[in-house]
VMD Tcl script that builds the backbone (N, CA, C; Angstrom):
set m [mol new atoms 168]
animate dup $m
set s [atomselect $m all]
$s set {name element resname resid chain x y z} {
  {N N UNK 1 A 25.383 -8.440 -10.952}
  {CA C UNK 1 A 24.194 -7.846 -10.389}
  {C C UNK 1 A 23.011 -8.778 -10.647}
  {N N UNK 2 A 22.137 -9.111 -9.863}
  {CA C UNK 2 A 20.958 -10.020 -9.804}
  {C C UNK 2 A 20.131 -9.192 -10.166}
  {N N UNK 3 A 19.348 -9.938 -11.154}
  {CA C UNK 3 A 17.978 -9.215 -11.997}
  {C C UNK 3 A 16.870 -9.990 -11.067}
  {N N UNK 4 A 15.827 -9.521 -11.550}
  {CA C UNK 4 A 14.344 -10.430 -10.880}
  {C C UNK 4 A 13.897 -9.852 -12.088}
  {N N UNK 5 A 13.137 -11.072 -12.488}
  {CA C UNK 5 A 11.979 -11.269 -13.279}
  {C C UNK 5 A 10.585 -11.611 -12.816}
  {N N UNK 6 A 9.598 -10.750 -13.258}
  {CA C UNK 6 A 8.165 -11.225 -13.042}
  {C C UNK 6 A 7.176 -11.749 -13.480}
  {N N UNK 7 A 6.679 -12.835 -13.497}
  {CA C UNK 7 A 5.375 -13.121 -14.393}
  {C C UNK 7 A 4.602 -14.256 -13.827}
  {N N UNK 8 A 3.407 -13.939 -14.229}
  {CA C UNK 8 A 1.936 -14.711 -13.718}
  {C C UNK 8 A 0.933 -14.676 -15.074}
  {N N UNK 9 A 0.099 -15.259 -14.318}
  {CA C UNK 9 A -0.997 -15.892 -15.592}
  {C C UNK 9 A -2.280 -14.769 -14.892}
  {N N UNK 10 A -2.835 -14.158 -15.957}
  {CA C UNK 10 A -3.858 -13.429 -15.934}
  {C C UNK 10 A -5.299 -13.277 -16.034}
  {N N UNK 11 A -6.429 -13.493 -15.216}
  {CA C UNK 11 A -7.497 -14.036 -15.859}
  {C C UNK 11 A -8.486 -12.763 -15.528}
  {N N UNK 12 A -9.244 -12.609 -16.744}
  {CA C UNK 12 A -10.151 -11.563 -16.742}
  {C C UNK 12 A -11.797 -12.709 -16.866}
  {N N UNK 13 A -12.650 -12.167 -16.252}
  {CA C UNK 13 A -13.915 -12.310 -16.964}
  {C C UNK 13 A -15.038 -11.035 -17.185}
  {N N UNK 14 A -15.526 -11.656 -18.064}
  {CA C UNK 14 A -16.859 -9.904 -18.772}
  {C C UNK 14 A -17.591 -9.711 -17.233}
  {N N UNK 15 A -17.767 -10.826 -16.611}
  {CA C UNK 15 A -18.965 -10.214 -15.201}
  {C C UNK 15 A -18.148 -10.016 -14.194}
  {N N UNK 16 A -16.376 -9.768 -13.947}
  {CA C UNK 16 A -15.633 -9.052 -13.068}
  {C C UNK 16 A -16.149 -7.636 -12.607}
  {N N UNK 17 A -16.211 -7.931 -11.550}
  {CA C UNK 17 A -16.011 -6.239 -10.733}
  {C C UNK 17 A -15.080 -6.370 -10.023}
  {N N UNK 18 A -14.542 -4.570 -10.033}
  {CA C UNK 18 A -13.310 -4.134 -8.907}
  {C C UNK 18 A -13.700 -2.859 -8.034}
  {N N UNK 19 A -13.103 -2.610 -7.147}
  {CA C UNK 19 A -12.851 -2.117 -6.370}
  {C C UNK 19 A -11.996 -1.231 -6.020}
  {N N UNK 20 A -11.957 -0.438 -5.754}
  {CA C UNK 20 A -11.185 0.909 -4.978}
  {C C UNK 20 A -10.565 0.582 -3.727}
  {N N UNK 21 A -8.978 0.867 -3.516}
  {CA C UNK 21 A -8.879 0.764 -2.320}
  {C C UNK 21 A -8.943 2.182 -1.526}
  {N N UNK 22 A -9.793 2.284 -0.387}
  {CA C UNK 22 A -9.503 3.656 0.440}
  {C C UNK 22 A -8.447 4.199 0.822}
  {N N UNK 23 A -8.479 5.506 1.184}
  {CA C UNK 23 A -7.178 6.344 1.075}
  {C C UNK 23 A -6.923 5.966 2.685}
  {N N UNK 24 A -5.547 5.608 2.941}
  {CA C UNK 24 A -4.893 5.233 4.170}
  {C C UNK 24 A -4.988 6.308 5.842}
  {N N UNK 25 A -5.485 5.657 6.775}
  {CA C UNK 25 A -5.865 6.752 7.482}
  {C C UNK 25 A -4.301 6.546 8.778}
  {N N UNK 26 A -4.464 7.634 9.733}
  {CA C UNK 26 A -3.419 7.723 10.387}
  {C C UNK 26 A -3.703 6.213 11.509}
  {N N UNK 27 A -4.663 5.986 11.835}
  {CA C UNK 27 A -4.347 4.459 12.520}
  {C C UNK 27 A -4.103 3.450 12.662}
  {N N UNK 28 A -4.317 3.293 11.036}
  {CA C UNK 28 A -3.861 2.403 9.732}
  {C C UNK 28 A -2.090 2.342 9.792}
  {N N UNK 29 A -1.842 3.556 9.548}
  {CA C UNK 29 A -0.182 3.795 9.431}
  {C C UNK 29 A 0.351 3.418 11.169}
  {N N UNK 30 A 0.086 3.782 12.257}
  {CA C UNK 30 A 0.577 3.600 13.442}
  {C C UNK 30 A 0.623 2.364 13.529}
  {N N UNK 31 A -0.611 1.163 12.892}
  {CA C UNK 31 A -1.076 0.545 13.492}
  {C C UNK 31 A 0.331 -0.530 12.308}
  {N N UNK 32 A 0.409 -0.264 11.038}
  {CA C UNK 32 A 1.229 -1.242 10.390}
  {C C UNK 32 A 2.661 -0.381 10.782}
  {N N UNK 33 A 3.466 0.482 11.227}
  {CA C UNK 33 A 4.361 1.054 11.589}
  {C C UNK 33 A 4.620 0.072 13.067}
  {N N UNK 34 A 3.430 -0.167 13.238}
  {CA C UNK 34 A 4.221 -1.377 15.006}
  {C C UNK 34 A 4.847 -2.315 14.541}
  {N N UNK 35 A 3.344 -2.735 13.513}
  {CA C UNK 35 A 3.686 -4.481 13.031}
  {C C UNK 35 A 5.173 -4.351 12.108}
  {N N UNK 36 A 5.363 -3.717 11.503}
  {CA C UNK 36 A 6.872 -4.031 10.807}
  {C C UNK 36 A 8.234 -3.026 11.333}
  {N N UNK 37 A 7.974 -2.587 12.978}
  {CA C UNK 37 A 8.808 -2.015 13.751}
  {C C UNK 37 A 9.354 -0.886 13.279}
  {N N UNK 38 A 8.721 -0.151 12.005}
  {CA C UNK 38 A 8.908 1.479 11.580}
  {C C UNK 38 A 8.856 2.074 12.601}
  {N N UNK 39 A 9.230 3.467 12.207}
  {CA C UNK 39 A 8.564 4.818 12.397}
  {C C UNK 39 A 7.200 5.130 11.709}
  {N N UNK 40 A 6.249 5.516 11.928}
  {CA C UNK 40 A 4.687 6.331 11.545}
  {C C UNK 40 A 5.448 6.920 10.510}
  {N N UNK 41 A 6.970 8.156 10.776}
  {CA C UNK 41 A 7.228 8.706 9.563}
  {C C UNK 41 A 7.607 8.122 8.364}
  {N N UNK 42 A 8.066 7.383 8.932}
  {CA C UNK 42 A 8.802 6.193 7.674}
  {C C UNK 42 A 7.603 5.470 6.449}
  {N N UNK 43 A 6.958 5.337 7.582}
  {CA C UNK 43 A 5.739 4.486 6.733}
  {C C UNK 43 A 5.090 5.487 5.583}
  {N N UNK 44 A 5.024 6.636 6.513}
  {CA C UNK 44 A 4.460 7.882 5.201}
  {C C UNK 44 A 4.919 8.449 4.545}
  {N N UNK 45 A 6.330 8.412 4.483}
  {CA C UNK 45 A 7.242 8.348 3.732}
  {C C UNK 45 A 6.877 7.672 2.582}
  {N N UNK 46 A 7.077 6.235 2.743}
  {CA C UNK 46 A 6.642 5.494 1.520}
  {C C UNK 46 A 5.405 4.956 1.247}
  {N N UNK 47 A 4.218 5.484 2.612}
  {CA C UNK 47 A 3.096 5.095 1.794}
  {C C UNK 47 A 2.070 6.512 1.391}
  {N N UNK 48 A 3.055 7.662 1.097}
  {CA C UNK 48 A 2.395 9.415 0.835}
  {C C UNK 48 A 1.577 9.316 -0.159}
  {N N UNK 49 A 1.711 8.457 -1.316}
  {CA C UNK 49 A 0.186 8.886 -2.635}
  {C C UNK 49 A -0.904 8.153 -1.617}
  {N N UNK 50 A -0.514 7.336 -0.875}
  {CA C UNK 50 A -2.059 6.714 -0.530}
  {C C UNK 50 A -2.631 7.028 0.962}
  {N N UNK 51 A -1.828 8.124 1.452}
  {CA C UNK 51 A -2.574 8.960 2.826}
  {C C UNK 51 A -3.665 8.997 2.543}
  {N N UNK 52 A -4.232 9.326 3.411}
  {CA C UNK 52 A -6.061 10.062 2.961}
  {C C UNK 52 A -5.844 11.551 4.241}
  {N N UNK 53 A -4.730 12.014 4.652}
  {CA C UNK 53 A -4.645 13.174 5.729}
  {C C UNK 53 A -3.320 13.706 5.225}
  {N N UNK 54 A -3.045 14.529 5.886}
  {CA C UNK 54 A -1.446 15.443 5.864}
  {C C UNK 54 A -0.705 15.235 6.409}
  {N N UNK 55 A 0.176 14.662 6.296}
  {CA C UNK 55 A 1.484 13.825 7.088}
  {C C UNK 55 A 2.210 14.950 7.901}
  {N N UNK 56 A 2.375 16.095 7.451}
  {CA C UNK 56 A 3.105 17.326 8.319}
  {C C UNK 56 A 2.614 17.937 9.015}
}
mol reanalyze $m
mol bondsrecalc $m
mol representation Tube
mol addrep $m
């Protein structure tokens, strides 16, 4: 069985800011459901914590 391992180098600084990403809207999902030849359901399937609407 093939493992994967991950690692990168990490850099913080004290005057970093971040950001929030917004909650995913339905045109968003249609619109990346073309580009990688899904279903809309599929996509919300696996992208449901980050909807910003009700998938049902």
């Amino acid at each position: 069985m093939a493992r994967r391992i991950g690692f990168g180098w990490y850099f913080s600084h004290p005057d970093s800011k971040y950001f929030a990403v917004a909650q995913i809207q339905r045109d968003q999902v249609e619109d990346y459901a073309l580009r990688k030849g899904m279903t809309p359901a599929e996509v919300e399937r696996w992208l449901a914590p980050n909807l910003g609407y009700d998938a049902d």
